[in-house]
N, C-alpha and C positions, 0 to 999 in steps of 0.2 A: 594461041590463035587470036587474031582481028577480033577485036569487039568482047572478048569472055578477060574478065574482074576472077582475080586468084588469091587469097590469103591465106596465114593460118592462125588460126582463133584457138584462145583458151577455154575452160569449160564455163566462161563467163560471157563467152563470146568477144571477146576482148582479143586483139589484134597482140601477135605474141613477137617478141623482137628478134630480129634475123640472127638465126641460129638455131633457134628454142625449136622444141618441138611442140606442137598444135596437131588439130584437123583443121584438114584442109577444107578451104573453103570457094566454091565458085557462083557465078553470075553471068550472064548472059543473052543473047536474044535465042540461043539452040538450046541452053537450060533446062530441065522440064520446070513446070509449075505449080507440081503436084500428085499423087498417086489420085486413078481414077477411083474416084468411090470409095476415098477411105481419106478422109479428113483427119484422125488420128496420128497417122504416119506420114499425110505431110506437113502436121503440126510439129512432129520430131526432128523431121527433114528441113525444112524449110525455114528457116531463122533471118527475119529483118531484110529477107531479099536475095539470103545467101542460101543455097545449097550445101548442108554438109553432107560430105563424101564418105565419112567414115576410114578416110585415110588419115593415120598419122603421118606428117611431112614437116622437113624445116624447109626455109628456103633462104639462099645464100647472098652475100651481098649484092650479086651481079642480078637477082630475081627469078634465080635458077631454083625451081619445088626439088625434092630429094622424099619419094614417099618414104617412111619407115618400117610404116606397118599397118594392119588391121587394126581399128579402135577397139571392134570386139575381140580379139587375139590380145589384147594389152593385159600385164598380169600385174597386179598390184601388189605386190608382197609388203607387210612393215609400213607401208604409207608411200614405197617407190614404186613409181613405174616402170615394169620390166618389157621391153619389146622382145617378144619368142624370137624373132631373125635373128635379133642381133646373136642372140645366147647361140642359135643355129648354127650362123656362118666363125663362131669360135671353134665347134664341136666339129662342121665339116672340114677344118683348117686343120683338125689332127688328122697321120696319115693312116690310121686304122678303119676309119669311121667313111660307109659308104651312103647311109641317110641317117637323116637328124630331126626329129621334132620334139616343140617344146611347150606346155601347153602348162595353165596356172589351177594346181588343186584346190580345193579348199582345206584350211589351217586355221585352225582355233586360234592362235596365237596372232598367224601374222596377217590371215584374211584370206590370204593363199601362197601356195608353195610352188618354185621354178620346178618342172619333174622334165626329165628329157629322158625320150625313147629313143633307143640307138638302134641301126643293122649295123653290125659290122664287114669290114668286108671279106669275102670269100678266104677261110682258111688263117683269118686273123682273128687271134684271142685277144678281147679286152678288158679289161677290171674297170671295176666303178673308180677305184681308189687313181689309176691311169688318169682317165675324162677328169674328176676332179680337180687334180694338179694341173692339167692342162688349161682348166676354165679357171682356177685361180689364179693362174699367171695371165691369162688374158681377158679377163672382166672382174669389175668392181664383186668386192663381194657381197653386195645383194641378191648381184645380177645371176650367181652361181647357184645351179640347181642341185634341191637337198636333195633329190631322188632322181636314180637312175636306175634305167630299166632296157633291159638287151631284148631286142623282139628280131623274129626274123623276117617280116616285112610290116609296112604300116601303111594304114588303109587309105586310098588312093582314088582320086575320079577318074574318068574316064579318059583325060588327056594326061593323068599322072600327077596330079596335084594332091599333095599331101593334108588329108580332112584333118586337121589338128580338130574344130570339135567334134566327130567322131570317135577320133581317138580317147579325148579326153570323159564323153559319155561312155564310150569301154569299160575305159577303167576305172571309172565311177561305179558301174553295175558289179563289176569285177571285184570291188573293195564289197561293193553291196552285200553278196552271195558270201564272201569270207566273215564278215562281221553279223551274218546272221544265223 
């Protein structure tokens, strides 16, 4: 758009080189300038004049944004950062699997663990040990989730958007209830 300033900035705020992934960052005169009556959140929000979006984004050499993902949806496993989508659109790409979500537990070890909930689809059986082989031929193996879990749907808004942290509060209470 005329007049709105886009970047993506590292966690230093520092301008990240085309390709890299950042959040994204905007400016403008239609911008807002602040959350009403709450000065804490747009002390979080609002950085040197830029709005952060909480999008992660790269953007290409022609100055084309490419969002990745949620900042808060980002899972940190070992010290990498995992984007849930990417893991997502691997798991949708097998032909068994009719939803996918991916959401970061917490891990003594590694800070947190990739867990992907699957449906399968109607009348298809699938093995954990199946998804594995699939997501190690097509993601880094960081990026490969140590936990799978077959559910027969996952919890959804109103227009059909998949609450990954809903889910992942679930199965949080869920582990809760078994460990106690």
């Amino acid at each position: 758009m005329p007049g709105i300033d886009a970047k993506v900035l590292d966690e230093n705020l520092r301008e990240v080189p085309v390709g890299e992934v950042g959040e994204l960052a905007v400016r403008g005169p239609n911008v807002m300038m602040g959350y009403w009556q709450r000065p804490e959140e747009t002390n979080k929000t609002i950085k040197i004049d830029w709005l952060l979006t909480g999008d992660m984004a790269r953007m290409d050499k022609d100055g084309y944004f490419y969002i990745v993902d949620r900042k808060k949806d980002m899972i940190i496993a070992g010290g990498y950062n995992i984007y849930p989508r990417e893991v997502e659109e691997v798991l949708f790409a097998h032909p068994g699997v009719a939803e996918a979500a991916v959401v970061g537990l917490p891990d003594e070890y590694r800070g947190e663990t990739v867990a992907a909930f699957v449906v399968p689809k109607p009348g298809v059986t699938l093995t954990k040990e199946e998804l594995d082989r699939h997501c190690r031929e097509n993601l880094a193996a960081y990026k490969v989730p140590r936990i799978y879990e077959f559910r027969t749907e996952l919890p959804k808004s109103a227009v059909g958007k998949v609450l990954r942290r809903e889910l992942r509060e679930a199965v949080l209470k869920e582990r809760q209830k078994v460990g106690s």
